[in-house]
TORNU-420825 format. One record per residue (C-alpha): residue number from 1; x, y, z. Coordinates in steps of 0.2 Angstrom, whole numbers, plus 5000, padded with zeros to 4 digits. Example, Ala and Ser with C-alpha at 12.3 -4.5 7.8 and 13.67 -1.06 7.14 Angstrom:
! TORNU-420825
{atom 1 {5062 4978 5039}}
{atom 2 {5068 4995 5036}}
END
This chain:
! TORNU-420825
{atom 1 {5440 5521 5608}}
{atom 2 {5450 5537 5603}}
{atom 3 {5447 5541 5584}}
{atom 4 {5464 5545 5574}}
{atom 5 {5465 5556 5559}}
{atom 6 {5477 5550 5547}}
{atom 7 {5481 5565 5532}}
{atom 8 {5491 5557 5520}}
{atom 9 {5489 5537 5513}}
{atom 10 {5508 5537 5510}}
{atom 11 {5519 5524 5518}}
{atom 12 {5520 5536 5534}}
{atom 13 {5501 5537 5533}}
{atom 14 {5498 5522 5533}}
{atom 15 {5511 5515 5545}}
{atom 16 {5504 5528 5557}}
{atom 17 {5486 5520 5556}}
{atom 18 {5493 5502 5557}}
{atom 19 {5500 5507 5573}}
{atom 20 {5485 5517 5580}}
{atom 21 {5472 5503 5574}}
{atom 22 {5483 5491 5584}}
{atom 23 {5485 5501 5599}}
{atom 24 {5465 5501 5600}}
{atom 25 {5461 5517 5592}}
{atom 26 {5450 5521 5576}}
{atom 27 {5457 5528 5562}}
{atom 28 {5453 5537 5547}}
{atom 29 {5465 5540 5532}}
{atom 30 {5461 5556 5521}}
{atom 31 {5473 5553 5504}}
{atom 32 {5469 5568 5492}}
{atom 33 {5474 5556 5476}}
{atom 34 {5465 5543 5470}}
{atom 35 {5479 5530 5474}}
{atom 36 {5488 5528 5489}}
{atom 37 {5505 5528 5491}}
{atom 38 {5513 5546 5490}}
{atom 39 {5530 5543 5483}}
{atom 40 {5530 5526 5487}}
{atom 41 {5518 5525 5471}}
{atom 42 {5520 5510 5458}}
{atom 43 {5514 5514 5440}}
{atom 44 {5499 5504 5431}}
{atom 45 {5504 5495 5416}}
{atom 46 {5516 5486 5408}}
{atom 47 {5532 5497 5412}}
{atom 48 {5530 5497 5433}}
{atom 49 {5540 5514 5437}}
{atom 50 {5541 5519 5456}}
{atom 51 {5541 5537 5458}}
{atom 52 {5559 5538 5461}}
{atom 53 {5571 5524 5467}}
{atom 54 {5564 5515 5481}}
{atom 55 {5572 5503 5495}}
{atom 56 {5569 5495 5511}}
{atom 57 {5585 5494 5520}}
{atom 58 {5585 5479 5529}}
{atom 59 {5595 5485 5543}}
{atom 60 {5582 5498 5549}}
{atom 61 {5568 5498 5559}}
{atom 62 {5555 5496 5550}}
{atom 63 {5561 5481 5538}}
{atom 64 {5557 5471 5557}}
{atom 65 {5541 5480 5560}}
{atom 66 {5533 5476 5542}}
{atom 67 {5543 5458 5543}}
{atom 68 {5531 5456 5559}}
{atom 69 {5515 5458 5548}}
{atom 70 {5520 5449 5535}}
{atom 71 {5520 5466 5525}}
{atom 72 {5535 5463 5516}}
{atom 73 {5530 5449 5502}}
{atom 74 {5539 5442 5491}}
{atom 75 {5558 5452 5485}}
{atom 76 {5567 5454 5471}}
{atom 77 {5582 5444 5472}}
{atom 78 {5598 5452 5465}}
{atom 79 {5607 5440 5453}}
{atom 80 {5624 5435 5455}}
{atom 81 {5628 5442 5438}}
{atom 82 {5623 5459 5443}}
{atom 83 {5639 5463 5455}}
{atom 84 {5650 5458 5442}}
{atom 85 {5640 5473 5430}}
{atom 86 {5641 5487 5444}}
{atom 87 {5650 5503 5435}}
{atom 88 {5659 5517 5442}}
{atom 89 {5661 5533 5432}}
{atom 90 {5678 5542 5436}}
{atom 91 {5688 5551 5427}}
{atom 92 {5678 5548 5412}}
{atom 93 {5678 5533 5412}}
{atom 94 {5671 5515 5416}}
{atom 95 {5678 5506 5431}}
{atom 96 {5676 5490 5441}}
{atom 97 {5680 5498 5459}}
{atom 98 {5683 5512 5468}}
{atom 99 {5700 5524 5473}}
{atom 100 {5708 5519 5483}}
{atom 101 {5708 5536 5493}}
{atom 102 {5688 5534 5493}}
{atom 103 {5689 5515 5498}}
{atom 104 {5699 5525 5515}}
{atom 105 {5686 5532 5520}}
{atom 106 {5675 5516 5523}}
{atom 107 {5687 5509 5533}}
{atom 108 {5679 5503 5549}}
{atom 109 {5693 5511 5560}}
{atom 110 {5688 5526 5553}}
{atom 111 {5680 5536 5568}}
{atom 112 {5662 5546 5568}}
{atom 113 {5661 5560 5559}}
{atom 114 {5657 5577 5566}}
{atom 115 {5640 5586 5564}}
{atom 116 {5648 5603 5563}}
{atom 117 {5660 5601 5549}}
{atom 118 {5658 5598 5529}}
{atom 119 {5660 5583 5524}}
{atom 120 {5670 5586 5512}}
{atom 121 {5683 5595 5522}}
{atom 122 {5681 5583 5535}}
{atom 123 {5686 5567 5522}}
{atom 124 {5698 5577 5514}}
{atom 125 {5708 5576 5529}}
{atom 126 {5703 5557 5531}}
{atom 127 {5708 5554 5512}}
{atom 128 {5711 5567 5500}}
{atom 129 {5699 5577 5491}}
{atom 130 {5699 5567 5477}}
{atom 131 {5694 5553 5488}}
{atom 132 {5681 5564 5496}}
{atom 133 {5673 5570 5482}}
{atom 134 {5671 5553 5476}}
{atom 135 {5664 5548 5491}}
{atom 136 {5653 5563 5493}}
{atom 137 {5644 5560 5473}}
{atom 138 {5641 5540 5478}}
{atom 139 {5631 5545 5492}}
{atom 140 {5623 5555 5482}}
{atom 141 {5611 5538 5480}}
{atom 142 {5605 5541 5495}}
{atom 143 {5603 5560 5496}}
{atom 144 {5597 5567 5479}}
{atom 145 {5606 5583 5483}}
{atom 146 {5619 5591 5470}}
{atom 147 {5631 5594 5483}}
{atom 148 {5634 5581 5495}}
{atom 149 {5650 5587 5501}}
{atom 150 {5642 5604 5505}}
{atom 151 {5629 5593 5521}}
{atom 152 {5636 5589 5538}}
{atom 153 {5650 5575 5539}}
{atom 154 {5639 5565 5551}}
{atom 155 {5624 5565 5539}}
{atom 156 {5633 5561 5524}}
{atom 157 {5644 5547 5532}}
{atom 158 {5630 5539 5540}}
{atom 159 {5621 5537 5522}}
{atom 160 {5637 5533 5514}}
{atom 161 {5641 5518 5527}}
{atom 162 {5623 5511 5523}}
{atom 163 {5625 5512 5505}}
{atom 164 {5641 5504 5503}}
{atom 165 {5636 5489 5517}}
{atom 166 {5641 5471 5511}}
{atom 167 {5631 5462 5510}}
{atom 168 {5619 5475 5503}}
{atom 169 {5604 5482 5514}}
{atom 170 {5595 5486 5499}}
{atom 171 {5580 5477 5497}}
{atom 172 {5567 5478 5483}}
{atom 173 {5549 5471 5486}}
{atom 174 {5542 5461 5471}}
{atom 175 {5531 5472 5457}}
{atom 176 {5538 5489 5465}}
{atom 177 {5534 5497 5481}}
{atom 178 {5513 5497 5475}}
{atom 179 {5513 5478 5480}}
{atom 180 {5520 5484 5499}}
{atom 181 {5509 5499 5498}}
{atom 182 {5494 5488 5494}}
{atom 183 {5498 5473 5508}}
{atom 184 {5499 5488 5521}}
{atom 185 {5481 5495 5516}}
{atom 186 {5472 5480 5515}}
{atom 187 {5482 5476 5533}}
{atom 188 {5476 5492 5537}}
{atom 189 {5457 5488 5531}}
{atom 190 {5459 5472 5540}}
{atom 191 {5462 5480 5557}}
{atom 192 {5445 5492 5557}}
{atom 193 {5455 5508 5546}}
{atom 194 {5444 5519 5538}}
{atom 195 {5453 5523 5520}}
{atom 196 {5445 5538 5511}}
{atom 197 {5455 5542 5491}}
{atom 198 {5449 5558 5483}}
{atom 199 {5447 5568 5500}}
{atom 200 {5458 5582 5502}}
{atom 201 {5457 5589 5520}}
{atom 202 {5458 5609 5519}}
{atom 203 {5455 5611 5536}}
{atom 204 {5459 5601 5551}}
{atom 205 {5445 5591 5562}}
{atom 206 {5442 5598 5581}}
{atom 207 {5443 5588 5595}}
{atom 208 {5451 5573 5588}}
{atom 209 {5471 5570 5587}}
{atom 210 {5478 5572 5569}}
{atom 211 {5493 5564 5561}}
{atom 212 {5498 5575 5547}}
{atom 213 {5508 5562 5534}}
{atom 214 {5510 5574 5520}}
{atom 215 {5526 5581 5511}}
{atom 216 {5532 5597 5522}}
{atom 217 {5526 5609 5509}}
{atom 218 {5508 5603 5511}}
{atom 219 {5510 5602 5530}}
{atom 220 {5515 5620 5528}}
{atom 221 {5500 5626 5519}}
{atom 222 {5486 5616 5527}}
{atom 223 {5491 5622 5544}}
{atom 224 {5497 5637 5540}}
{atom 225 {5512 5638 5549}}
{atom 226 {5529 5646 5540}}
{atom 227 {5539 5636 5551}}
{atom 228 {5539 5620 5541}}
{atom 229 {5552 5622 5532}}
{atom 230 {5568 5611 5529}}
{atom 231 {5582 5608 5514}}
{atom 232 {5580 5594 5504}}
{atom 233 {5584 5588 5488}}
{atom 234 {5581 5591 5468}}
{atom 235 {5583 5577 5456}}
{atom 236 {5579 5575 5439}}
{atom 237 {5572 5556 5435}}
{atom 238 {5573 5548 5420}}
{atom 239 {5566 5532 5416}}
{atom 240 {5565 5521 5399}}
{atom 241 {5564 5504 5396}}
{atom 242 {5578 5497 5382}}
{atom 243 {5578 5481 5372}}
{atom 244 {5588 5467 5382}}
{atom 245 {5606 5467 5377}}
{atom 246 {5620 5456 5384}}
{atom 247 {5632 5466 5393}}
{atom 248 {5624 5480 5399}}
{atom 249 {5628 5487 5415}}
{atom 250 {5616 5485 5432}}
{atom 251 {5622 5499 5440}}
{atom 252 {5631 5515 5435}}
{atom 253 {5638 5526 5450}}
{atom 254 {5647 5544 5444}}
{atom 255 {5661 5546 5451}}
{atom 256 {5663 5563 5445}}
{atom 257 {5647 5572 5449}}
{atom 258 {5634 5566 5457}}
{atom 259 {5621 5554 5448}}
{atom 260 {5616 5536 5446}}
{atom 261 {5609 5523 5434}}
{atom 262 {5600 5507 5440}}
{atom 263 {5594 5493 5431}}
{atom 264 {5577 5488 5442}}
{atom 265 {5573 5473 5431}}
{atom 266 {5591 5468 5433}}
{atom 267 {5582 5461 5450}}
{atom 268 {5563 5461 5447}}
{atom 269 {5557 5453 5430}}
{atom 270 {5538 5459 5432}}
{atom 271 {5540 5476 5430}}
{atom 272 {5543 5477 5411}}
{atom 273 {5539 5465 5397}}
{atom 274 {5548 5450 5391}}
{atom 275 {5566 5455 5382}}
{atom 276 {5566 5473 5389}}
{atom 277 {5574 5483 5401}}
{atom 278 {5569 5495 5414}}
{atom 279 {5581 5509 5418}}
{atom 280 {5582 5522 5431}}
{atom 281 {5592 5538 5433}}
{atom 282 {5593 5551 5447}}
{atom 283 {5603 5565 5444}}
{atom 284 {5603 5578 5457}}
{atom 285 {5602 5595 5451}}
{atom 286 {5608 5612 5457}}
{atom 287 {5598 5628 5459}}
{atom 288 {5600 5635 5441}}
{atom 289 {5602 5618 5433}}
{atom 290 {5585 5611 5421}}
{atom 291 {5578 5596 5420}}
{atom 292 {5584 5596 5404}}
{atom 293 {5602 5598 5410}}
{atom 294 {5600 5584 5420}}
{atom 295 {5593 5572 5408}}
{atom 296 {5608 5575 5398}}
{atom 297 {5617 5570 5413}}
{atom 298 {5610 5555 5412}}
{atom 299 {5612 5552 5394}}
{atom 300 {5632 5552 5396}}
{atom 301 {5629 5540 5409}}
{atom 302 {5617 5530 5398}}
{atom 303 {5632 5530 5381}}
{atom 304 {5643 5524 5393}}
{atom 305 {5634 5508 5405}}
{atom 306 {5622 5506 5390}}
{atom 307 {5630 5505 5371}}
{atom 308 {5617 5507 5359}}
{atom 309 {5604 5513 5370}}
{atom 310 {5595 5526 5359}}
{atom 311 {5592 5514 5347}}
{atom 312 {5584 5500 5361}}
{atom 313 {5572 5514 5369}}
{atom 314 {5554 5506 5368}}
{atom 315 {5546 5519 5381}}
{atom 316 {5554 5535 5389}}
{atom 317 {5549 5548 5406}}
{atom 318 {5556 5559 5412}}
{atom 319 {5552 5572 5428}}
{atom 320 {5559 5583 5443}}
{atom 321 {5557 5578 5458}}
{atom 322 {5558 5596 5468}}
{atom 323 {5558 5597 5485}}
{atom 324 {5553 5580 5488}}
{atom 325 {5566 5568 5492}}
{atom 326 {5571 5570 5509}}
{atom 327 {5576 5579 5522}}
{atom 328 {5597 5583 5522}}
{atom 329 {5606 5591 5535}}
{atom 330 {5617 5604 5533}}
{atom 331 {5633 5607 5544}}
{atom 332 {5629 5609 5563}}
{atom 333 {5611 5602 5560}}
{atom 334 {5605 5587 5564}}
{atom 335 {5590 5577 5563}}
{atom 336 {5584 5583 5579}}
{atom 337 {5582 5602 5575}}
{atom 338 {5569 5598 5559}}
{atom 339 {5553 5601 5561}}
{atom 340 {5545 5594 5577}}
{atom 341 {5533 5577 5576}}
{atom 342 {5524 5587 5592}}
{atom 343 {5516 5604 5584}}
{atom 344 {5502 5605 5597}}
{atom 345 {5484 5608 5600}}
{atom 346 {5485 5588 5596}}
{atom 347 {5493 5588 5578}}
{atom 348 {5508 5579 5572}}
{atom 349 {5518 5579 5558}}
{atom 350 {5525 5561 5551}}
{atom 351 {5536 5561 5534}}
{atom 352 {5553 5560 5527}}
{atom 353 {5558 5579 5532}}
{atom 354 {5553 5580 5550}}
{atom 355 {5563 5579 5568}}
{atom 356 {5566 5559 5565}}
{atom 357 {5583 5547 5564}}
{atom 358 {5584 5536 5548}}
{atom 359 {5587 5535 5532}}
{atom 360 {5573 5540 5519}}
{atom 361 {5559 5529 5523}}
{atom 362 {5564 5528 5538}}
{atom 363 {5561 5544 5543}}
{atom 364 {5546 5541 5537}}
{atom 365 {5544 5525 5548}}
{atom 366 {5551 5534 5563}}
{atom 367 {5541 5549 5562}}
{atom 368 {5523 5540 5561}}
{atom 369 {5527 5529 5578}}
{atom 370 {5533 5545 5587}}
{atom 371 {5517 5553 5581}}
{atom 372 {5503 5540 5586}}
{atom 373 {5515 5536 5601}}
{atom 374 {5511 5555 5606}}
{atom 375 {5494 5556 5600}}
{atom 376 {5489 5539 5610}}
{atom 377 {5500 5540 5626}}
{atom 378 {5509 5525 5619}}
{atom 379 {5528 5522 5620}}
{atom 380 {5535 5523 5602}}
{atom 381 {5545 5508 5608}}
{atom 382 {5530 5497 5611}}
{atom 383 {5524 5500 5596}}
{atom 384 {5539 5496 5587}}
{atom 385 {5538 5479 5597}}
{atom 386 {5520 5474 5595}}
END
């Protein structure tokens, strides 16, 4: 049998060793932390954060793959009550639906946008700019970049289109994306895997294929290659959990800039205790913007989806994610010229920044297929089928 290396207990780590344990190989995973999961990480204890907003989009490839396994488990049903408390920040204030110039731009007569223009020159002429920039800081959501009109049309719409599908794509697995994250490993155990926490590789093995499932930055550094490098995202997160209160809003989407407020146990009881609240918010920062002047993004956001809040907050987090929410292409790019899977001298890269179609974890998803595919001599297409 051909033995895999797997760097990186992530959800592209492990869906790479799935595949490769299935496709006959053996397979060891090297995760660095104690826990695996990457960003796909739940937190211990009474107030189950994900580190960042996660979702399985159910029309992607992977939602089959894992649905295959019987990976998914149990999800959080959204409420019917919680469509009726979806806000929209514009102009300042509160609303119940979108411009009318933005709601243009999801029309489905509307054509493909191109690669090589702006999006927000290119739904300008669709819309108006108004409409544009509207629709340009609700995809945000999906981007975490401060400037979403700034990225190719054809990236943005994609991610805009997905996000605004009815029904919704969005799925949530039950307890946060740790519950997925542990049925895949103990999958992965189950099919001969060898799972090692607490081992960072700082060098790579010879004579053995390695799949390299780290965030580009490591990639970079353990092989030592300046190349691996591609624009993604910056985002401050702010987390708390409130006392319940009735009337307070699922989901608030600014209009104005981009940012956005979720209510998780809107849909997921489990992850905070009886009678409170989890709420999570995204603000995408520029360059010279702070943490702190995004969380105070957040705050407006909070007065005006959440009355009262300060007085509620039972437990409070905040961070900056820097560089690690995915890949965006700018104008003239696409998902083909990132990063190549393929680097050679049988090492390959798998992750959410790397030459892959999808969104977020899809790319991931994509991206560890391709990998093993190359590594094994295996169609990616079989694997997604098996």
């Amino acid at each position: 049998m051909p033995h895999l290396t797997v760097v990186g207990g992530g959800f592209a780590g492990l869906t790479a060793a799935i595949a490769a344990a299935e496709a006959g190989a053996a397979v060891t995973v090297h995760e660095a932390h104690h826990t695996l999961g990457g960003r796909a990480r739940t937190a211990d204890g009474p107030y189950r954060t994900n580190e960042g907003p996660h979702a399985l989009y159910s029309g992607g490839p992977h939602w089959t793959w894992l649905r295959r396994r019987g990976l998914i488990g149990p999800l959080a049903p959204l409420p019917p009550w919680a469509v009726a408390r979806f806000r929209l920040r514009h102009r300042g204030v509160l609303r119940r639906t979108p411009p009318l110039a933005m709601l243009r731009l999801l029309r489905r007569g509307t054509g493909p946008a191109p690669v090589d223009a702006d999006f927000l020159t290119w739904a300008a002429g669709v819309a108006d700019e108004e409409g544009a920039r509207a629709a340009a800081h609700y995809a945000a959501v999906a981007l975490f970049h401060h400037d979403p009109g700034s990225l190719s049309a054809a990236f943005v719409q994609e991610r805009l289109r997905r996000a605004t599908r009815l029904p919704p794509e969005a799925r949530y697995p039950r307890g946060g994306w740790g519950a997925l994250v542990g049925r895949m490993a103990a999958h992965a155990r189950n099919l001969g895997v060898r799972i090692e926490t607490r081992s960072r590789v700082d060098a790579l093995p010879a004579g053995a294929p390695v799949v390299v499932a780290t965030s580009l930055d490591a990639a970079r550094r353990l092989l030592q290659d300046a190349s691996l490098t591609w624009p993604s995202g910056r985002a401050a997160l702010v987390d708390l959990a409130v006392r319940t209160r009735r009337g307070d809003a699922f989901v608030v989407s600014d209009l104005d800039a981009p940012g956005w407020l979720e209510r998780f146990t809107a849909q997921d009881r489990t992850l905070a205790p009886a009678g409170e609240q989890l709420v999570q918010g995204q603000i995408p920062l520029a360059p010279h913007e702070s943490g702190a002047d995004g969380t105070a993004r957040a705050e407006q956001l909070l007065d005006l989806g959440f009355p009262g809040w300060h007085e509620r907050v039972t437990w409070r987090r905040e961070a900056v994610a820097n560089g690690r929410t995915g890949a965006v292409d700018p104008p003239g790019a696409t998902w083909r010229d990132r990063p190549a899977v393929d680097r050679g001298d049988g090492v390959y890269l798998a992750g959410d920044q790397v030459a892959a179609p999808g969104v977020l974890s899809e790319v991931s998803f994509n991206s560890a297929l391709t990998a093993v595919s190359l590594a094994l001599g295996r169609s990616a297409l079989d694997l997604k089928r098996t």
